[in-house]
VOMAR-663128 format. One record per residue (C-alpha): x, y, z; residue in one letter. Coordinates in steps of 0.5 Angstrom, whole numbers, plus 500, padded with zeros to 3 digits. Layout:
# VOMAR-663128
X;Y;Z;A .
...
***
This chain:
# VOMAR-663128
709;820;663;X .
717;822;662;X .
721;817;658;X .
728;815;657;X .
733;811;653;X .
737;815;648;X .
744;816;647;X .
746;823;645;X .
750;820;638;X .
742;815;637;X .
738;822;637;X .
744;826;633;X .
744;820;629;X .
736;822;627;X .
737;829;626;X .
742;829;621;X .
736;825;618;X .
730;830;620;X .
727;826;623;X .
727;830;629;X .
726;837;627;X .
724;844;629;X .
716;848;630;X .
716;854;626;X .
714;857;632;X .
721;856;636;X .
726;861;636;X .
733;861;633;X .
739;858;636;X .
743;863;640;X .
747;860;646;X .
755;863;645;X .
761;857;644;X .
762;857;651;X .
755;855;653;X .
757;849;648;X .
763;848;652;X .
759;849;659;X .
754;843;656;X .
759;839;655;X .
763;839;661;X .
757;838;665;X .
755;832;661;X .
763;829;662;X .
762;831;670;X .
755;827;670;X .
751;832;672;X .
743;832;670;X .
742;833;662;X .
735;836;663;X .
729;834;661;X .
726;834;653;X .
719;836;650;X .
718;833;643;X .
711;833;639;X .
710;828;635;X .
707;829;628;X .
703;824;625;X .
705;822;617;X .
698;825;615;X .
699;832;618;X .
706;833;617;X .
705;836;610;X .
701;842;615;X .
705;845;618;X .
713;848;617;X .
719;846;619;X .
726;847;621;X .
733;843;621;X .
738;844;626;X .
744;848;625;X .
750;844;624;X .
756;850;622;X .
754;856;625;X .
756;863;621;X .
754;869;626;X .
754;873;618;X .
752;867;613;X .
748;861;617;X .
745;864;623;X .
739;861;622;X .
736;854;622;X .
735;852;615;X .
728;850;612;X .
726;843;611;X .
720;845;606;X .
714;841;606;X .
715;833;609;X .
709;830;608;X .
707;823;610;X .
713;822;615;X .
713;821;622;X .
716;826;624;X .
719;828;632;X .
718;836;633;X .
722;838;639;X .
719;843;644;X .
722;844;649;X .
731;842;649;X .
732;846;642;X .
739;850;645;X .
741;844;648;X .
741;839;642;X .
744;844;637;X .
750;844;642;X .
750;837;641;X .
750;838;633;X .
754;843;632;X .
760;840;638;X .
759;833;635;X .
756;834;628;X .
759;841;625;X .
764;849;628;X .
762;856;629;X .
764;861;625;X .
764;867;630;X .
766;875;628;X .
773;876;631;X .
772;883;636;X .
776;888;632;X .
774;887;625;X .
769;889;621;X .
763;884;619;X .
765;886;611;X .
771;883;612;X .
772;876;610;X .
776;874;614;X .
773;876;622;X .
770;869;622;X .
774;864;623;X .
771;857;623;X .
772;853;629;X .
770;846;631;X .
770;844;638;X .
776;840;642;X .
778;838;649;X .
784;838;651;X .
787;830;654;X .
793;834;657;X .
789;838;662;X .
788;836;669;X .
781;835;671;X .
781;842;676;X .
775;845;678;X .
775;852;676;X .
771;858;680;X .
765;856;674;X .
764;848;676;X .
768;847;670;X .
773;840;670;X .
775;839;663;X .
778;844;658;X .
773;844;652;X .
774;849;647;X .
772;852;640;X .
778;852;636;X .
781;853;628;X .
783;846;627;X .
790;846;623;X .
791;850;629;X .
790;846;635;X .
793;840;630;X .
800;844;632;X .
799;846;639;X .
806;844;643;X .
803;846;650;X .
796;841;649;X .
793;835;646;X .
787;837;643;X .
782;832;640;X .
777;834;635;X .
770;832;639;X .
766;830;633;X .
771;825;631;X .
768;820;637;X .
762;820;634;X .
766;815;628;X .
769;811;634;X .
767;803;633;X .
769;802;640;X .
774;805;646;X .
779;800;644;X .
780;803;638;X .
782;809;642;X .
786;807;646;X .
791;805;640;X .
790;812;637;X .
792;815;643;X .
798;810;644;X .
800;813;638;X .
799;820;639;X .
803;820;644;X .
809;815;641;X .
809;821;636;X .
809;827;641;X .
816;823;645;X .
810;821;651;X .
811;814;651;X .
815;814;657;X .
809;818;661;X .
804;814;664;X .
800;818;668;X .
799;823;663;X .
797;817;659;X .
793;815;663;X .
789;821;664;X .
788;822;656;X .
785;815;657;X .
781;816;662;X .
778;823;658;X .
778;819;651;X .
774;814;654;X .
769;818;659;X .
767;823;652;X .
766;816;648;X .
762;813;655;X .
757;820;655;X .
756;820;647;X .
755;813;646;X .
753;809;651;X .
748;814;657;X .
741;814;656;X .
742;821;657;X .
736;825;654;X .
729;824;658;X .
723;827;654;X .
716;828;654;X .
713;826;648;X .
705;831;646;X .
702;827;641;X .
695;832;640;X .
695;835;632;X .
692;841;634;X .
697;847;633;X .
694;852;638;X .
694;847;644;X .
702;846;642;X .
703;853;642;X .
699;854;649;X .
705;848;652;X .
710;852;649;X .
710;858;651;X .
708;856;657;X .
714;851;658;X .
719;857;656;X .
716;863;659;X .
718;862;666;X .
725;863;664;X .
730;868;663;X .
735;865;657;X .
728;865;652;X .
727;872;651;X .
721;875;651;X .
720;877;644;X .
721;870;642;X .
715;868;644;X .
713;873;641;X .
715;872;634;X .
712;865;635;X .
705;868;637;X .
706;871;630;X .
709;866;626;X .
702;862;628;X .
697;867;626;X .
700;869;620;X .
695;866;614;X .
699;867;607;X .
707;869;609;X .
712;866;612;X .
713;870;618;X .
719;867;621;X .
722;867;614;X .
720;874;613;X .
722;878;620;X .
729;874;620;X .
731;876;613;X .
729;883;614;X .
733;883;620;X .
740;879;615;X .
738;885;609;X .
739;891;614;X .
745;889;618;X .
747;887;611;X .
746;895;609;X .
753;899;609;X .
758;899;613;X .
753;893;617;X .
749;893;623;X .
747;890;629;X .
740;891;629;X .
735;884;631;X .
728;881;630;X .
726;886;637;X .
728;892;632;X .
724;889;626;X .
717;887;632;X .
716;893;635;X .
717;897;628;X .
712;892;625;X .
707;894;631;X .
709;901;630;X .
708;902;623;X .
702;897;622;X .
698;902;628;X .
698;898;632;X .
694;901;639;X .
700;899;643;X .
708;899;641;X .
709;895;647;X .
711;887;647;X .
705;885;651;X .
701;878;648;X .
695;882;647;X .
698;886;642;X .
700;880;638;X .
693;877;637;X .
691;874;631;X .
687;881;629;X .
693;885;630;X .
698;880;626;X .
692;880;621;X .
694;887;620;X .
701;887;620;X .
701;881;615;X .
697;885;610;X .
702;891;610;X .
708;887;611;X .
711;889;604;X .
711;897;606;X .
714;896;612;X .
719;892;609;X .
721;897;604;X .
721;902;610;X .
725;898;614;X .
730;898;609;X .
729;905;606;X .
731;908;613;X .
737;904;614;X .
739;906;608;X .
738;912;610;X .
742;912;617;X .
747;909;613;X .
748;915;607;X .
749;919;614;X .
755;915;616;X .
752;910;622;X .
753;903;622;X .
754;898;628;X .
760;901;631;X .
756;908;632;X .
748;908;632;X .
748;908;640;X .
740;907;640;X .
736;902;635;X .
730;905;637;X .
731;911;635;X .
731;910;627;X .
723;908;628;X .
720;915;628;X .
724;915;622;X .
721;909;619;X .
714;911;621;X .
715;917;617;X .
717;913;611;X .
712;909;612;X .
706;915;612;X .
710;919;606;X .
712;913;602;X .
716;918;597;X .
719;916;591;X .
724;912;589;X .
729;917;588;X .
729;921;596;X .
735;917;598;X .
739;920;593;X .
736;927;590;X .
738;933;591;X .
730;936;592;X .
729;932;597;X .
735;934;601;X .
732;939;606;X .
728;933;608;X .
733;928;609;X .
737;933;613;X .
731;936;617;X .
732;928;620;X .
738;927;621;X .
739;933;624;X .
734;931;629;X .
736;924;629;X .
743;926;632;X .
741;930;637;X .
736;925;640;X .
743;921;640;X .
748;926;643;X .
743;927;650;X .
747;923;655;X .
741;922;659;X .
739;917;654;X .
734;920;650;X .
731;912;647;X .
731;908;654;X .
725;909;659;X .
718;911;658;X .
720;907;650;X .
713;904;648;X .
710;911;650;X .
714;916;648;X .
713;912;641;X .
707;911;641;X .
706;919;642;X .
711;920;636;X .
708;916;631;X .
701;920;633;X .
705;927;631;X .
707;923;625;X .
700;921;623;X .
697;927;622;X .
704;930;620;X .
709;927;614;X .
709;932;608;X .
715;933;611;X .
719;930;617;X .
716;934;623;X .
721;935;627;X .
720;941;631;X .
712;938;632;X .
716;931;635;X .
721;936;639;X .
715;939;642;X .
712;933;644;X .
719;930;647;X .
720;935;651;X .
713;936;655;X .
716;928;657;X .
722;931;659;X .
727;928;653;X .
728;936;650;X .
733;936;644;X .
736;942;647;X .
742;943;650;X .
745;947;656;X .
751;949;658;X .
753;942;662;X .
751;939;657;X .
755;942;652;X .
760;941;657;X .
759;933;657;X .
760;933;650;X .
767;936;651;X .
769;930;655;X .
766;925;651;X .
773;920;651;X .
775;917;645;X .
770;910;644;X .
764;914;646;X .
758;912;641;X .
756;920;641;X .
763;922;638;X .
762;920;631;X .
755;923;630;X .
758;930;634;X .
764;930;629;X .
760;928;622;X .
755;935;625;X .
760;940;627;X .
763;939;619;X .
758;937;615;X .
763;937;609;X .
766;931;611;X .
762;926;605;X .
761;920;611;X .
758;916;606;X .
766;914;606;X .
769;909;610;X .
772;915;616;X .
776;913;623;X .
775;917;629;X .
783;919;629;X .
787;923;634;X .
790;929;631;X .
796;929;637;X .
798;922;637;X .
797;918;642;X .
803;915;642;X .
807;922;643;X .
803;923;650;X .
806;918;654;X .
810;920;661;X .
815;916;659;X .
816;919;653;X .
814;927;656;X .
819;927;661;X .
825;926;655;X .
822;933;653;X .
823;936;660;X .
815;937;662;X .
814;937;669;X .
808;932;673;X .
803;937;673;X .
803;938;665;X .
803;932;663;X .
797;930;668;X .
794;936;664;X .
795;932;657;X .
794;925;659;X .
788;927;661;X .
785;931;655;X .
790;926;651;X .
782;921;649;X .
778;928;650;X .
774;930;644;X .
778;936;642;X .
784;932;640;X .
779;927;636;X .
778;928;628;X .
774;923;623;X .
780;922;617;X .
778;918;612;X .
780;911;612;X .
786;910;608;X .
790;917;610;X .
789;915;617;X .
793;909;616;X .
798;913;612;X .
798;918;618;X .
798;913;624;X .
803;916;629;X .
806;922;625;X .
806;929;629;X .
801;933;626;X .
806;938;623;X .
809;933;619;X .
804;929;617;X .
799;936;615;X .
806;939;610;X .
807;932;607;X .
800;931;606;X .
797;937;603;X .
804;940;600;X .
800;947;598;X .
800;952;604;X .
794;956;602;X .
790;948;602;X .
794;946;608;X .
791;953;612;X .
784;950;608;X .
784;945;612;X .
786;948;619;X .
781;952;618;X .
775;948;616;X .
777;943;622;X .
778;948;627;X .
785;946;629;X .
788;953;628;X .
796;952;630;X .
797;944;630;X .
802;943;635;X .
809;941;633;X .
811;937;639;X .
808;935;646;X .
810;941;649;X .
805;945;644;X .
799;940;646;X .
795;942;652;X .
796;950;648;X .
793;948;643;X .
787;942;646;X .
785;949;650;X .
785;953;644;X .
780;948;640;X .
776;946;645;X .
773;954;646;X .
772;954;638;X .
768;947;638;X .
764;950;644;X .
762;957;641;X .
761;952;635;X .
756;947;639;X .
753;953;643;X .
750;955;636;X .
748;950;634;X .
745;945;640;X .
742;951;644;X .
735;953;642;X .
736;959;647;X .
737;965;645;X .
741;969;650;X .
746;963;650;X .
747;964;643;X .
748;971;642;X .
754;970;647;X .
756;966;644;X .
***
């Protein structure tokens, strides 16, 4: 029977105390700050909250099983996952279910911020995540937006929203302290004695009637309405959780999975396990974005699993066994490939597909070589033979990691098996090939990966393969060696150039045979100088200056937009015969070019 009775600030209240807690089997939190904001607006409009499903733990079982707090100040970097309670023995504890996503919400609008990576900035820079806590807007009309949305709820920086001229904004958490609504009606009156409002009464009014319904839903409606599973017996508790999560959409497979997992490994921690090995690989370089469903289909794949594919049979208690047993190899070469991707210049912004380091991972897992591969010169060849073979299965337009996956990696990991003294890459291209994802490319698509624009993911891997001196291990911009900003009508008209020129070089202006990889620091100190200029002051020695031009395939650098389209024609059919000898595995097509 469903029950009901408790205000949102009673439950918070018991939270913050870990009385209410979360299984091992639940997944992490992962609604975005404006699916927070959405929760709060509905609950300011009265809509239904939904319902809750708790397990309540008796004091003398509470030591058997492992649990989780709620997170309260949410790092998308350095606090993304629920903390570890430990053991609780002897404690009546409530386990909730069903309702994680929306009582986190609740903690961190009311409790605690989030800190989300700033678009543009890398994640190694310390300040992309700026903390934001939650506030609403008392100025803001109540409308309804063409979301449904009627009040103006926002994550913001607090010294920022304290100074904001055009809103009013209130720190949401700061009602869970008000005594009554009394004392927020004179804490609005001198706000806006403060700000010269006095004299307005409507938009006093409004700010109350806001102020007021906040305290209302926090304080004073029952909202949450539950169902409490009292029986001990894990196995049943994980049958109703999956069941209750598996008809929707916003649970993800794979964290159903994850819980299956967590619930038959005997000796390690596997929630712990899998979620540290994803922070310490996204942690590796320039950073990733790799997931848990990377690392789950890597520990079926490389434990040798029949089938790589996210089903529930492949996740029974003898396949988890298995992969438990060789869970500290599979880390290891987990890690050791990302390493690996990440000496060849990958990161976040430029590995197009996940899926793609799992052969690779497989490959280290069988070879298990020493220590010293990544860096050695005696195993050189072996590490170019990969990457090689890696870059080319990321340049294919047609997507080489998308359909046919778990069958495409179950066959690779069968050539692998029997053949990991080296990389055996011309056994996996054979393979690949018979299910139509050759790695060779013909004309047309040479001719694609010419008009790549500036932004496509297969841009850096191109460039880092056509000039291979470039030590990629360095911080590299994909840069515009004819500046863009020289390349606008505008500015092209100034120069007499008629509208047919200057569509020509508007459209070439983003295409790959205008692009380069600078290192970091130069592209900065070169930002929107003309080539000729920038090229004389950088490299003053003309013989290291021609070097330069000829390694690069730049041949004249143009002075000015007039020489553009010229010479964008001219490194176009260099880059061409250069990837017709290197992509194409025909010979004819070789010998012509």
């Amino acid at each position: 029977m469903y029950q009901s009775g408790l205000t949102i600030k009673d439950v918070l209240e018991d939270v913050s105390k870990n009385l209410y807690v979360l299984p091992a089997i639940q997944r992490e939190f992962v609604w975005n700050p404006e699916q927070i904001c959405r929760l709060f607006d509905s609950l300011m409009q009265g809509y239904p909250f939904g319902t809750f499903l708790f397990w309540k733990v008796e004091p003398e079982k509470s030591s058997q099983f492992k649990f989780y707090g709620f997170v309260q100040n949410y790092h998308e970097r350095d606090a993304a996952h629920c903390p570890e309670l430990g053991t609780l023995p002897n404690r009546e504890l409530t386990a909730v279910l069903d309702g994680q996503q929306r009582l986190t919400a609740l903690n961190i609008g009311l409790r605690g911020s989030m800190a989300i990576k700033e678009p543009n900035k890398w994640r190694t820079n310390p300040n992309a995540f700026p903390k934001k806590t939650l506030h609403i807007d008392l100025h803001a009309v109540r409308g309804d937006d063409e979301e449904g949305e009627a009040y103006s709820f926002h994550f913001l920086e607090p010294e920022k929203a304290a100074i904001a001229e055009t809103a009013l904004w209130y720190p949401v958490a700061d009602i869970l302290a008000v005594p009554n609504t009394a004392r927020l009606s004179q804490w609005l009156f001198a706000k806006f004695q403060s700000r010269g409002l006095g004299s307005d009464g409507e938009l006093f009014n409004r700010a109350c009637d806001t102020l007021h319904q906040l305290y209302t839903v926090v304080h004073t409606i029952p909202n949450m309405t539950f169902y409490a599973e009292k029986s001990q017996v894990l196995e049943r508790v994980l049958r109703i959780f999956i069941r209750m999560n598996s008809g929707g959409t916003v649970l993800s497979y794979s964290d159903l999975l994850l819980s299956i997992a967590v619930a038959q490994w005997s000796k390690l921690d596997a929630r712990q396990e899998i979620h540290g090995l994803v922070d310490e690989i996204n942690r590796i370089g320039s950073g990733f974005n790799l997931s848990k469903d990377f690392v789950l289909k890597a520990g079926l794949m490389l434990a040798d699993i029949a089938s790589v594919g996210f089903k529930v049979e492949n996740f029974n208690r003898e396949n988890m066994g298995t992969l438990e047993k060789v869970w500290p190899d599979v880390r290891r070469a987990c890690v050791r490939t990302v390493e690996l991707v990440s000496s060849f210049g990958f990161g976040e912004q430029t590995l197009r597909a996940d899926s793609a380091l799992l052969p690779v991972a497989y490959y280290l897992f069988k070879r298990n070589p020493p220590d010293n591969w990544l860096f050695h010169q005696d195993h050189k060849a072996d590490r170019e033979i990969i990457r090689d073979w890696l870059i080319r299965s990321l340049l294919k337009a047609s997507g080489i990691w998308g359909s046919g996956l778990d069958t495409l990696l179950t066959s690779l990991r069968d050539v692998i098996r029997d053949n990991h003294d080296v990389f055996p890459a011309e056994q996996l291209e054979r393979i690949m090939a018979t299910r139509g994802k050759s790695l060779t490319f013909g004309p047309e698509e040479i001719e694609d990966l010419l008009d790549m624009e500036y932004g496509d993911r297969r841009v850096f891997p191109l460039l880092s393969i056509l000039y291979t001196f470039i030590d990629v291990r360095q911080l590299h911009h994909i840069d515009h060696f004819f500046p863009k900003s020289h390349l606008q009508r505008r500015r092209m008209d100034k120069l007499g150039c008629d509208n047919v020129y200057i569509d020509e070089c508007l459209a070439a202006r983003d295409k790959f045979a205008n692009l380069q990889l600078l290192e970091g620091l130069l592209n900065v100190s070169k930002n929107d100088t003309l080539p000729v200029d920038w090229l004389t002051a950088t490299y003053p020695d003309a013989k290291q200056r021609q070097a330069v031009l000829d390694r690069h395939d730049l041949g004249n650098p143009p002075a000015t937009a007039l020489e553009f389209f010229e010479f964008y024609k001219a490194r176009r059919d260099k880059i061409r015969q250069r990837l017709i000898l290197l992509l194409s595995r025909n010979t004819d097509a070789r010998e012509a070019a």
